[in-house]
Every structure is written in C-alpha cells, then in structure tokens.
C-alpha positions as CSV (number, residue, x, y, z in Angstrom):
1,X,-97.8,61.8,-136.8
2,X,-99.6,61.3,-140.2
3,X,-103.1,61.8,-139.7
4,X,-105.5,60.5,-142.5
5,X,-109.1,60.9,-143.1
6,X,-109.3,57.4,-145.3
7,X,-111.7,54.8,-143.9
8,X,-111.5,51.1,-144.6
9,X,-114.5,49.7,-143.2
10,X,-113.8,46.0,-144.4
11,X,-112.9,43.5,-141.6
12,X,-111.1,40.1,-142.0
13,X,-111.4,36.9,-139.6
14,X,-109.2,34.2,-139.4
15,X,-110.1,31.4,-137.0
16,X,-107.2,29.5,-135.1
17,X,-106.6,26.0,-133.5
18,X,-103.7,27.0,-131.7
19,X,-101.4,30.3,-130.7
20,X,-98.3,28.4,-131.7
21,X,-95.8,31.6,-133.8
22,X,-96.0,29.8,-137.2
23,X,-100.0,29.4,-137.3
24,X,-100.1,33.2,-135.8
25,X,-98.0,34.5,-138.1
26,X,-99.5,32.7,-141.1
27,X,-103.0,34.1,-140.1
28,X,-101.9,37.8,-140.1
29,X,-100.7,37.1,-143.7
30,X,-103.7,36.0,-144.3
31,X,-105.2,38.6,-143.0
32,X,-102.9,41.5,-144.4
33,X,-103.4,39.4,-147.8
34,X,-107.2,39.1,-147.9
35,X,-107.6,43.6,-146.9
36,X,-104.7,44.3,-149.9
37,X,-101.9,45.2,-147.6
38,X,-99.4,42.1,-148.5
39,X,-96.5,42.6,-150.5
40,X,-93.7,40.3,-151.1
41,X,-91.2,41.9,-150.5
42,X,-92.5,44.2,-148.0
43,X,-94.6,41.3,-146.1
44,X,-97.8,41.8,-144.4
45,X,-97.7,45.3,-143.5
46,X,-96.4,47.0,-146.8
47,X,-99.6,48.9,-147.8
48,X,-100.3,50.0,-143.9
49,X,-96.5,50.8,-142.8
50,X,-94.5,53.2,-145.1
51,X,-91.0,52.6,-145.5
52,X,-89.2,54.9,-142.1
53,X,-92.3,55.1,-140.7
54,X,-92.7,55.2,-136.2
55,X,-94.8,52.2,-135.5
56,X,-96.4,51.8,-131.8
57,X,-97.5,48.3,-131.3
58,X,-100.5,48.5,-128.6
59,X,-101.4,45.6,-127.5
60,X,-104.1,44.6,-124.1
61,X,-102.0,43.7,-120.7
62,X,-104.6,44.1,-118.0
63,X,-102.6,41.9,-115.0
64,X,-99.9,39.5,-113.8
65,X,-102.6,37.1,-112.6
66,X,-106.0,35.9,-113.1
67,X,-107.9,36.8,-109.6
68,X,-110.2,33.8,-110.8
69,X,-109.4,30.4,-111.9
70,X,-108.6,30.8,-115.8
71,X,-105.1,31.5,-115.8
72,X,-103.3,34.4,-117.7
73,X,-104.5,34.1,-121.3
74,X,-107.8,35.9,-121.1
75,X,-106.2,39.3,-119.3
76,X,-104.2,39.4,-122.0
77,X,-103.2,40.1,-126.0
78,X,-100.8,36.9,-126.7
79,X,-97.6,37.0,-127.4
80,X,-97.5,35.1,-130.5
81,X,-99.2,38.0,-131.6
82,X,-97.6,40.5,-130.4
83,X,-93.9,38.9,-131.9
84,X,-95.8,38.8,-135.4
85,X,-96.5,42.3,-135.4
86,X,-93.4,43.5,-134.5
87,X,-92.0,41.3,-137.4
88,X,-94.2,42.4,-139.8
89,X,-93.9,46.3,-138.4
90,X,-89.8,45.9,-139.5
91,X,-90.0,43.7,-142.6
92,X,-92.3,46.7,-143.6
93,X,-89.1,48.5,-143.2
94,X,-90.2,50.6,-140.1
95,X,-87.4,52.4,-138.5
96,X,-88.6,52.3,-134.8
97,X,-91.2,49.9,-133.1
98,X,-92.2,49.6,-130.2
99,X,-94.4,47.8,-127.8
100,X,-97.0,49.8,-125.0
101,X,-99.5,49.9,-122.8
102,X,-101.1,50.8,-119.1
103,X,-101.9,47.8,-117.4
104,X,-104.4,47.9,-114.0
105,X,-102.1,49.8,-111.8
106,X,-101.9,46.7,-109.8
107,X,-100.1,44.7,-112.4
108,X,-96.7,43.9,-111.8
109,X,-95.4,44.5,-115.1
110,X,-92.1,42.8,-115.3
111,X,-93.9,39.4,-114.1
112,X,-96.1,39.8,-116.5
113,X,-93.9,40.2,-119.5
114,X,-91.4,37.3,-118.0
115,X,-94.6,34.7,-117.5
116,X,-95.3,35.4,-121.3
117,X,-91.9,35.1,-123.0
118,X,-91.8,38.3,-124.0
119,X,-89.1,39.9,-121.8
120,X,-86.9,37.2,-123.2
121,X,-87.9,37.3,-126.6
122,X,-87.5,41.4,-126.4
123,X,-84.2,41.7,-125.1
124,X,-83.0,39.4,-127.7
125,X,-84.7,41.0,-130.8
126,X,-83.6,44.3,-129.4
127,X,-79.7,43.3,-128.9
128,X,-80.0,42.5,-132.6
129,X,-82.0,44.5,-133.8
130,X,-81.5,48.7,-133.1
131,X,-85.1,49.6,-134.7
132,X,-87.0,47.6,-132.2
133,X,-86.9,49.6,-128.8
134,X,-88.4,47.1,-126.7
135,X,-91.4,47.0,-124.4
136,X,-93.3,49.9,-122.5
137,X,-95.2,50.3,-119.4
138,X,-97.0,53.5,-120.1
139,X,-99.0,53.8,-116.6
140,X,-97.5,56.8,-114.0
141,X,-99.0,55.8,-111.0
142,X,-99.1,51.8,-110.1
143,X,-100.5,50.1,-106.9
144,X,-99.9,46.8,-104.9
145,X,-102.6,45.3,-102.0
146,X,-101.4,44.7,-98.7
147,X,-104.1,43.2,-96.3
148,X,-107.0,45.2,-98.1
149,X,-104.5,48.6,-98.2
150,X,-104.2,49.7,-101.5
151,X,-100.4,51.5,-101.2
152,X,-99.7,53.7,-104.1
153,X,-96.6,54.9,-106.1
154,X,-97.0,58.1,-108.5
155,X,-95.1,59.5,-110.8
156,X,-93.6,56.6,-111.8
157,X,-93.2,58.1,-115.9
158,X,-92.0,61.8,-115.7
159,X,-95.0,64.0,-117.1
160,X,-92.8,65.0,-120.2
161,X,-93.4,61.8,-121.7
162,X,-97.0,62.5,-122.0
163,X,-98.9,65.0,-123.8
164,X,-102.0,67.1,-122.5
165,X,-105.3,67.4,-125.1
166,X,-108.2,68.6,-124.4
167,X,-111.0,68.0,-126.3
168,X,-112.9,70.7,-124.7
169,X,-116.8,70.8,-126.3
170,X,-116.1,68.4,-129.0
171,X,-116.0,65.9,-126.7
172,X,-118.5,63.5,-126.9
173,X,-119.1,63.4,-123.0
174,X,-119.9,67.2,-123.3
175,X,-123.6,66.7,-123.8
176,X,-123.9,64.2,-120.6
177,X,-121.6,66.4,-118.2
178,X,-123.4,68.4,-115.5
179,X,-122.3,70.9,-113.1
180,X,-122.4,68.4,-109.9
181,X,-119.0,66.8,-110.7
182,X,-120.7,63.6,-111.6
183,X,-118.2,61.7,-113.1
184,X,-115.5,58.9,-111.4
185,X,-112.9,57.1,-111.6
186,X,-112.1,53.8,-109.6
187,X,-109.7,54.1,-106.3
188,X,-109.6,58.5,-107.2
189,X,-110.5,61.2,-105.7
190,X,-113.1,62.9,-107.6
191,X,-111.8,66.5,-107.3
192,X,-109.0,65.3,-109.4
193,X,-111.4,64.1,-112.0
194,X,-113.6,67.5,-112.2
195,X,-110.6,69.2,-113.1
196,X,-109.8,67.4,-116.0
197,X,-113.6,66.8,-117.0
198,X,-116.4,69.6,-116.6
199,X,-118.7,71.7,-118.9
200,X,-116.2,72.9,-122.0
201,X,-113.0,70.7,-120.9
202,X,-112.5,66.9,-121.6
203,X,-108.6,66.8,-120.9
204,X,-106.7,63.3,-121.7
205,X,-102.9,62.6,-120.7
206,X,-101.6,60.8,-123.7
207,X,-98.7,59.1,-124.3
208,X,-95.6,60.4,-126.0
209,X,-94.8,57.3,-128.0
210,X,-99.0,57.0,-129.3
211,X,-98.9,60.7,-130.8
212,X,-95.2,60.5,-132.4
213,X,-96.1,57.3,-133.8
214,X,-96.9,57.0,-138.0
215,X,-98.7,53.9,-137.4
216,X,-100.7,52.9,-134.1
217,X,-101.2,48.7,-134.7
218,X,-104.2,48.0,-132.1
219,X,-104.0,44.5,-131.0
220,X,-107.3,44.2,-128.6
221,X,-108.7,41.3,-126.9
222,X,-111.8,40.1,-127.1
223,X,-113.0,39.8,-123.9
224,X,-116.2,41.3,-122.0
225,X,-116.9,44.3,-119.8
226,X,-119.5,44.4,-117.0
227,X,-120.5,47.5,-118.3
228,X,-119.5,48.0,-121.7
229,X,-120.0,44.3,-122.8
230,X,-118.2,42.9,-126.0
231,X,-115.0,45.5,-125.6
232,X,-112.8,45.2,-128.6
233,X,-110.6,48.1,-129.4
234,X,-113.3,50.2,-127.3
235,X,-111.1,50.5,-123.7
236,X,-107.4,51.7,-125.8
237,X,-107.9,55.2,-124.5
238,X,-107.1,53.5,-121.0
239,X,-104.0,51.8,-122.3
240,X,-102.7,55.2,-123.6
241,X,-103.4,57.5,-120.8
242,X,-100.7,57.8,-118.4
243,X,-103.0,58.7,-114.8
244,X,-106.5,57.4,-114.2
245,X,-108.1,61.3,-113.2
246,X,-108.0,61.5,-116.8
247,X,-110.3,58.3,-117.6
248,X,-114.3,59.2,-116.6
249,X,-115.5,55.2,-115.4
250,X,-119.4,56.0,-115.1
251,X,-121.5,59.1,-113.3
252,X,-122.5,58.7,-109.6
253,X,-125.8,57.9,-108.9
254,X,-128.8,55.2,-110.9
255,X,-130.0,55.4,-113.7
256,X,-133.4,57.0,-112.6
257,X,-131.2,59.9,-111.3
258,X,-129.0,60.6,-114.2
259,X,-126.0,58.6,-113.0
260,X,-125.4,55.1,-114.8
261,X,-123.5,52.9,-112.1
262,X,-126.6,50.6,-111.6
263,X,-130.4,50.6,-112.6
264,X,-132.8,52.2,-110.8
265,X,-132.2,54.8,-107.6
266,X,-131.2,53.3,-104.7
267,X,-130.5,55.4,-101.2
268,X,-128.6,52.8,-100.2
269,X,-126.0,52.4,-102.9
270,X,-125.8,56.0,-104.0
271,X,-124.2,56.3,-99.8
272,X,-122.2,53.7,-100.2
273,X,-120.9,55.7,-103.9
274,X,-120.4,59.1,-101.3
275,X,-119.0,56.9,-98.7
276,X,-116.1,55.6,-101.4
277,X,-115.7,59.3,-102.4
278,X,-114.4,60.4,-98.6
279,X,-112.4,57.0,-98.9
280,X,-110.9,58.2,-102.3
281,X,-110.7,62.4,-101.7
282,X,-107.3,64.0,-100.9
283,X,-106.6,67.3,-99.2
284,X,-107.0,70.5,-100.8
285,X,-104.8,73.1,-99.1
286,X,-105.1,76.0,-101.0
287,X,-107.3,76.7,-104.6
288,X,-105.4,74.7,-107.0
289,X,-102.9,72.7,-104.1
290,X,-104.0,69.3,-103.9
291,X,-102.4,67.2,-101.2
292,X,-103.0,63.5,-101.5
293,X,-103.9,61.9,-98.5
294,X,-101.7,58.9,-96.9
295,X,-102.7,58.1,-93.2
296,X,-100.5,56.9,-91.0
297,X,-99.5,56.8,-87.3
298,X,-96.9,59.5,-85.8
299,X,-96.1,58.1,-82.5
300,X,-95.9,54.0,-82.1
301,X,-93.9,53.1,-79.5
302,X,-92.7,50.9,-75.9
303,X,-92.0,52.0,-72.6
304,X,-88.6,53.6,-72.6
305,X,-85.6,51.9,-70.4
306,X,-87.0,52.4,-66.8
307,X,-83.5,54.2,-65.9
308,X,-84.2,56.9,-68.0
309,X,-86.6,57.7,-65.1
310,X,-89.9,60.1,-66.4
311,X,-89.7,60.5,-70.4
312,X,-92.0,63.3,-72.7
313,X,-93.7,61.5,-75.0
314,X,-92.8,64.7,-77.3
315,X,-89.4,63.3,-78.5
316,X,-88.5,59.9,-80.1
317,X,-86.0,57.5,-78.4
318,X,-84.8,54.3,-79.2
319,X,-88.0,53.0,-77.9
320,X,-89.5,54.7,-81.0
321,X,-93.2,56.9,-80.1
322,X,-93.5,60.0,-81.8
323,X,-91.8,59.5,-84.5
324,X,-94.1,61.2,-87.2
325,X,-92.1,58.8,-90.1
326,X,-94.5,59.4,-92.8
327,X,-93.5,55.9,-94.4
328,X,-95.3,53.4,-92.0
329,X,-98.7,53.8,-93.8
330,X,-100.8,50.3,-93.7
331,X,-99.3,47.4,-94.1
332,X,-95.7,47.8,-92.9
333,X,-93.8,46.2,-90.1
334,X,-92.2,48.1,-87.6
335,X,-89.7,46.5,-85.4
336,X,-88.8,48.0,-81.5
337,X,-86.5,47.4,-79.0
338,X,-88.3,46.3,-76.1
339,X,-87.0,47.7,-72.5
340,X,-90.0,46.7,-70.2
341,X,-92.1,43.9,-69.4
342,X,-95.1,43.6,-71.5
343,X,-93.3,46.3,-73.8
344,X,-96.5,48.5,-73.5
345,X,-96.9,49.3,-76.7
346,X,-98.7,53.1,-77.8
347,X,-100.0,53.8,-80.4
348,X,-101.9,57.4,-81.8
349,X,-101.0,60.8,-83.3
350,X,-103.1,60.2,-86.7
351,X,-101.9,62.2,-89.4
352,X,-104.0,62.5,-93.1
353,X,-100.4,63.4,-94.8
354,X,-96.8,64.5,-93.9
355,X,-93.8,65.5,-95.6
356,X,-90.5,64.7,-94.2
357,X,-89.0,66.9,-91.8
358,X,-92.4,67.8,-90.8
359,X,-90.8,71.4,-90.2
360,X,-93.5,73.2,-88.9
361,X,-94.4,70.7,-86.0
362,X,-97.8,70.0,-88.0
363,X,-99.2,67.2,-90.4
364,X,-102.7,67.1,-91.5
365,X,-103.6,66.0,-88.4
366,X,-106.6,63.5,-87.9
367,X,-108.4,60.7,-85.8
368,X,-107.4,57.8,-87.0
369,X,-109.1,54.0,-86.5
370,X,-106.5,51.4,-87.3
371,X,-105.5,47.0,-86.8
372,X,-102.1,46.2,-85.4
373,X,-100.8,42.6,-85.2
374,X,-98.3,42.4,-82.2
375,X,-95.4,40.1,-82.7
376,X,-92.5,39.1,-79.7
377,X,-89.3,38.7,-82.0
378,X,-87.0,37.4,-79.2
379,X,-84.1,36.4,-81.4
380,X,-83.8,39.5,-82.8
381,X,-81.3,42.8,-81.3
382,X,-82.0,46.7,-82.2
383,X,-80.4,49.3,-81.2
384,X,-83.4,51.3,-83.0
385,X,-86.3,51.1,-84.8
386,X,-86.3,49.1,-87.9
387,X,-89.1,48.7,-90.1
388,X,-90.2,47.1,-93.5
389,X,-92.6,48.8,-96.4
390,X,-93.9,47.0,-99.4
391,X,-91.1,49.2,-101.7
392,X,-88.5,49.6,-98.7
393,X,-85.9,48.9,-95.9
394,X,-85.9,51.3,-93.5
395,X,-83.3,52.5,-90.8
396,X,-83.9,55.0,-88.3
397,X,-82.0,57.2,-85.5
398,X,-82.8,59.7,-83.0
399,X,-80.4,62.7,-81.6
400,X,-80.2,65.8,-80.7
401,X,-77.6,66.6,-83.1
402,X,-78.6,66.1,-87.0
403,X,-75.2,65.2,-87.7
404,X,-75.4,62.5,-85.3
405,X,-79.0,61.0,-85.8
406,X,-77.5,61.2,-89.5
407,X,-74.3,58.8,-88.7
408,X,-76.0,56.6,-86.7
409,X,-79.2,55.9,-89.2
410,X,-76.6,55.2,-92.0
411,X,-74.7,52.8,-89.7
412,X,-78.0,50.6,-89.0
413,X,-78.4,50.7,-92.4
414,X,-75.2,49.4,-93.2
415,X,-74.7,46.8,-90.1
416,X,-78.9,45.6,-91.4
417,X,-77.1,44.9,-95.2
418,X,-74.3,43.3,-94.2
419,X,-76.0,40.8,-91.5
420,X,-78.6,39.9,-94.0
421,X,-77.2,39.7,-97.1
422,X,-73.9,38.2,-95.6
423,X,-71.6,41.4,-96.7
424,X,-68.5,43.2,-95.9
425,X,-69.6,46.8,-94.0
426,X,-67.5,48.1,-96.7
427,X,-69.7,47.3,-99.3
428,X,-72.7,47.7,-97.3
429,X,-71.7,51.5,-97.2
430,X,-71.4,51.6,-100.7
431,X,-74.7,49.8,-101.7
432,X,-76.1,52.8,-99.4
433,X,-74.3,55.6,-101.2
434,X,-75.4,54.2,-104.4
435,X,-78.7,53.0,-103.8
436,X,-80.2,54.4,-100.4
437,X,-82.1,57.4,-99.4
438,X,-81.3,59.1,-96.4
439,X,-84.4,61.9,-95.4
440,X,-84.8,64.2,-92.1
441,X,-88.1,62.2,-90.8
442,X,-88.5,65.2,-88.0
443,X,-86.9,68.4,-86.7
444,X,-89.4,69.6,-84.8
445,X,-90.1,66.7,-81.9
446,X,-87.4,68.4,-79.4
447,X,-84.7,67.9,-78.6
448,X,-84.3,65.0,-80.8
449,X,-84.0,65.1,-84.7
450,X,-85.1,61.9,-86.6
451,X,-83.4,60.0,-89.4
452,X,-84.3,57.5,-91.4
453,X,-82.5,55.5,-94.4
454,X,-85.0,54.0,-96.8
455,X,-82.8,51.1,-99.4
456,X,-85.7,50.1,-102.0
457,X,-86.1,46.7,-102.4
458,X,-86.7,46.5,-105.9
459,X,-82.7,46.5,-106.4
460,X,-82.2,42.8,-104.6
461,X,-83.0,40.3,-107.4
C-alpha cells in the first residue's frame, strides 16, 4: 500500500436533481475536474489512481430494509455512484477494483445488492471485465431476528483475510480508557472488548483488501448519528473491521460518572447497561478460553408409546426428551411424534453452551426461563424428530449403535428431501453427500447415541 503524507484540504460540491448514471457520472467529472484530477485520456481519476494501481471502492451499506418508513435510499451509498467509481477506477487504468464493506450484521447482503441493481450490474461488468472483482461483504459474524432472538453466525470470513493492528498508546482513545473495562459494543460481550481495548492496546481487525489496496475511494453517506450527528466518512472504520469486539460504541455509565451513553447519572439506566452486559457475556472456561454462550433446551419431549411400559428420561427415543441437540436455540421448530393423548409435552435441562457429542455427559449447565408455542400437526407422519432452524433442516435418530442412529438420520434426511421437494431418493442421497452435515448430537445419554443431519437452507433458491 502506498502511504502518503500529502494533504489536499480543498473540497468540491456538486448538487443533483436526480441519481440517474449519466447526471452521476457527469458530477464526478465535475468534481475530479474542478480538484485537478481529470485527464482526458485517463478520465476522472487520472491524478488520484496511478496506472496498475489496487483500488478498494468503499462505499456505506448499512441494511436490506428501512425499519421505518423511508425506503432504502437513506441506509445506503447509491448505486449510480458506486458504478461511476468503478468506471472511473478502470478508465484510470487500475488493474483490480473492487467493491467492500460491513453492513449491520443483520443485513442480508445479497438482498441488498439485488434491490439495488448492483448484483446484476456486477456480474456483468465482471464477466467482461477481469480487473473488476466484484462486490464484498467484509463482516465475519452476521445476525438474523427471530421473535426478539438475535441468532448469530461467526466466522463467516476466515480470519486470514483480515489483518490485526494495534495502535497501542497512539491511539487516540488511550487518554479516555480506564482500568474498569468501560468500553462496549452493541449485542457483545464486554470481556471480548477489553481484550482488544485497555490501557496501552487499541487492536483493530482490518480488512485484507483495505490495507493491500493503492487507493481507498470513500464513498460516505450523509446521513445522521444519534450520537455522533452529521457522520460523513467518520463511521468507515466500522465498514472495514471484520468483528464488532474490535469497534468501542461509547463507555458505560452518564456523563456525570465518566461514561458517555446519556447525560447525567442515572441508577436506573446504568442497571439496565449491567443488566445488558449478563445478556451479552459469554463463558470463560479457562484464562484466555472464551466460550460463547447459546442457550438452549436439552430434553423436549412427549410421552413415549405406552407399550414401552416405564422409560428413563436419561436416553432419547423417538419421542425425542433428552436430546441435548445443541441446534434448537430460540426460534426453531421442533416437530414430535405424538404416542399419547394430550402428548404431554416436557420440557427442561437448560444448557448455557454445548458442543456436539457432548462427550463428557456435561454442558454449561443452567436454569433456563423460556416461551414455547404448541402446535397439533395432524397431517403430518415422523418416525423421529424433525426440526427447522433459521440456517437449517434438521434430521435426527436415536440408537444404541452409532452406526445405526447414523443410517437411520441420513434416511430421514433423504425420505424429508425427496417428499418436499418432489425428488428421486437417489438424488436426495446425493444432495446429502454433497450438501448435508451429519454430527454425533450425543454419546453419552445411555444406551442411546443421537444423530442428527443438518442440510442448510441457504442452497434451495
């Protein structure tokens, strides 16, 4: 990255009627004409862009959809915009542009760039054109809302793709930064943030694409910020950094305590702030082994068929119960065979966080206050539990032989494709090779092993 010490302080403004391509495009020549840059061969960008040179195009995407009235336009840079830049990056003869950012993490990012053209407009461009590489989504970890429950997915960029800097005492938050871990983040567990901002260490996870970049093209929008007001380029950082522990919001507390998340000093509010932090804190199992937490039930289950006779409540059946599944976290449906009148449905065994197999017959166990909505589904058959995620299908099978629970998870799977999406069991079996994941959900629930199949919905367009 070429890293210059030259400062341009001039600014130029070009007022619009419309965001139609040709007026957009015509401004930014103004523009580019009006600061020296223009050249006619080279176009807009000639003096800013050198010949070869990386160009990362960062525009604003905050979401898919305005929560208020006012439709898409003010969450977002336009695309009109966005397509003259690009142009103007490879008439400059730039030999790789690209476009980036880190929306909210509960944007849905390919209905965001379908509902503004651009997904269309980028594949085109980049089937004829190799130096343009398209449009990125920088974020690692994003989010969707079921009933109230935020449900999380991490890791979604591997880490390589980012790189670490710490600004360490330089930073500018150094002088403000206390030894009480008084900084957060919205929706994160505030342990996560104090190791990546406390006295001498101001860490930031950048993307790859920002620092191998010649040219970073900033493309803002002017909109306002509760607390920051009038944001221009000022909220960037965000769009760069791949996870939100690395992003300080605002210290805890009023302003009369040396926190600045509202005026004054209110008892009230700052328990409601600590009351959010238990919300937002995960589990630290050892110094420097974080587990984060995601609550769910172990055992939900019916009455098991009354010729089974007495049953332990210690294995899973087809009647499901304790079948410590670590997937159905709030907001996803779980279907049972019912065997009983009335069903008599249980529910308990609340576990903080899980892994599958659960091999040592423990979870973070924990009491656990929860809504269920009962539903009879008389039209429907199981031969085991079924249930239904925000990301997945899942399949399930209990048996005392692994081998078994294995076969017989894999076969609901396959008989569940082929009945709803109106396919051959052949190819069901193949679309689970290819796209499903089978895991061990329990070995320790005697003598039955769990199963489960999980086929991701995101592959059924």
């Amino acid at each position: 990255m070429t890293v210059t010490s030259k400062f341009d302080p001039r600014v130029s403004a070009i007022s619009l009627n419309n965001y139609d391509n040709d007026s957009v495009r015509d401004a930014v020549e103004r523009a580019a004409n009006s600061l020296g840059w223009f050249e006619q061969e080279r176009g807009c960008f000639a003096s800013v862009v050198s010949p070869g040179a990386r160009v990362l195009i960062k525009p604003n995407w905050v979401l898919d959809e305005n929560q208020g009235p006012w439709g898409i336009e003010p969450l977002i840079t336009h695309a009109s915009l966005i397509r003259a830049a690009v142009e103007a990056s490879l008439k400059a003869d730039a030999s790789h542009v690209e476009v980036g950012d880190a929306p909210l993490q509960g944007c849905n990012f390919e209905r965001l760039i379908a509902k503004t053209g651009l997904k269309d407009w980028a594949d085109e461009l980049a089937n004829r054109e190799p130096r343009f590489k398209g449009l990125r989504d920088f974020r690692r970890t994003t989010c969707e809302f079921v009933d109230g429950v935020r449900l999380a997915a991490e890791n979604q960029v591997p880490e390589d793709q980012f790189v670490l800097f710490d600004l360490g005492r330089d930073s500018l938050l150094e002088p403000i930064t206390d030894d009480q871990d008084s900084f957060r983040v919205t929706c994160y567990d505030p342990r996560l943030l104090a190791k990546t901002h406390s006295r001498g260490r101001h860490q930031y996870l950048i993307a790859r694409p920002i620092i191998e970049a010649d040219v970073v093209i900033n493309l803002p929008k002017l909109k306002t910020h509760k607390k920051a007001g009038v944001t221009c380029a000022l909220k960037n950082l965000i769009g760069i950094n791949g996870n939100k522990e690395y992003l300080p919001h605002h210290r805890i507390g009023g302003s009369t305590t040396g926190g600045d998340c509202y005026p004054g000093g209110s008892p009230i509010k700052l328990a409601l702030e600590h009351t959010l932090d238990r919300k937002n804190m995960t589990s630290e199992f050892a110094p420097g082994i974080v587990i984060p937490l995601k609550p769910f039930y172990g055992s939900m289950g019916v009455a098991p068929a009354p010729e089974l006779g007495r049953v332990s409540s210690n294995p899973p059946g087809r009647h499901a119960g304790n079948m410590d599944n670590k997937e159905l976290v709030a907001g996803s449906t779980l279907y049972i065979p019912v065997f009983a009148p009335g069903a008599l449905f249980e529910i308990g065994d609340g576990h903080a966080a899980q892994g599958d197999g659960e091999v040592d017959q423990t979870a973070i166990e924990t009491s656990l206050r929860g809504r269920v909505q009962l539903t009879v589904r008389k039209g429907m058959a199981l031969n085991f539990p079924r249930a239904e995620t925000a990301t997945d299908y899942i399949s399930m099978a209990f048996d005392p032989d692994l081998t078994k629970a294995t076969t017989m998870a894999i076969q609901e799977m396959v008989d569940f494709i082929a009945a709803t999406w109106k396919m051959n069991k052949h190819s069901a079996y193949q679309l689970v090779s290819v796209a499903g994941n089978v895991a061990i959900t329990q070995l320790v629930d005697k003598p039955n092993h769990g199963v489960h199949v999980r086929l991701p919905k995101s592959i059924f367009k």
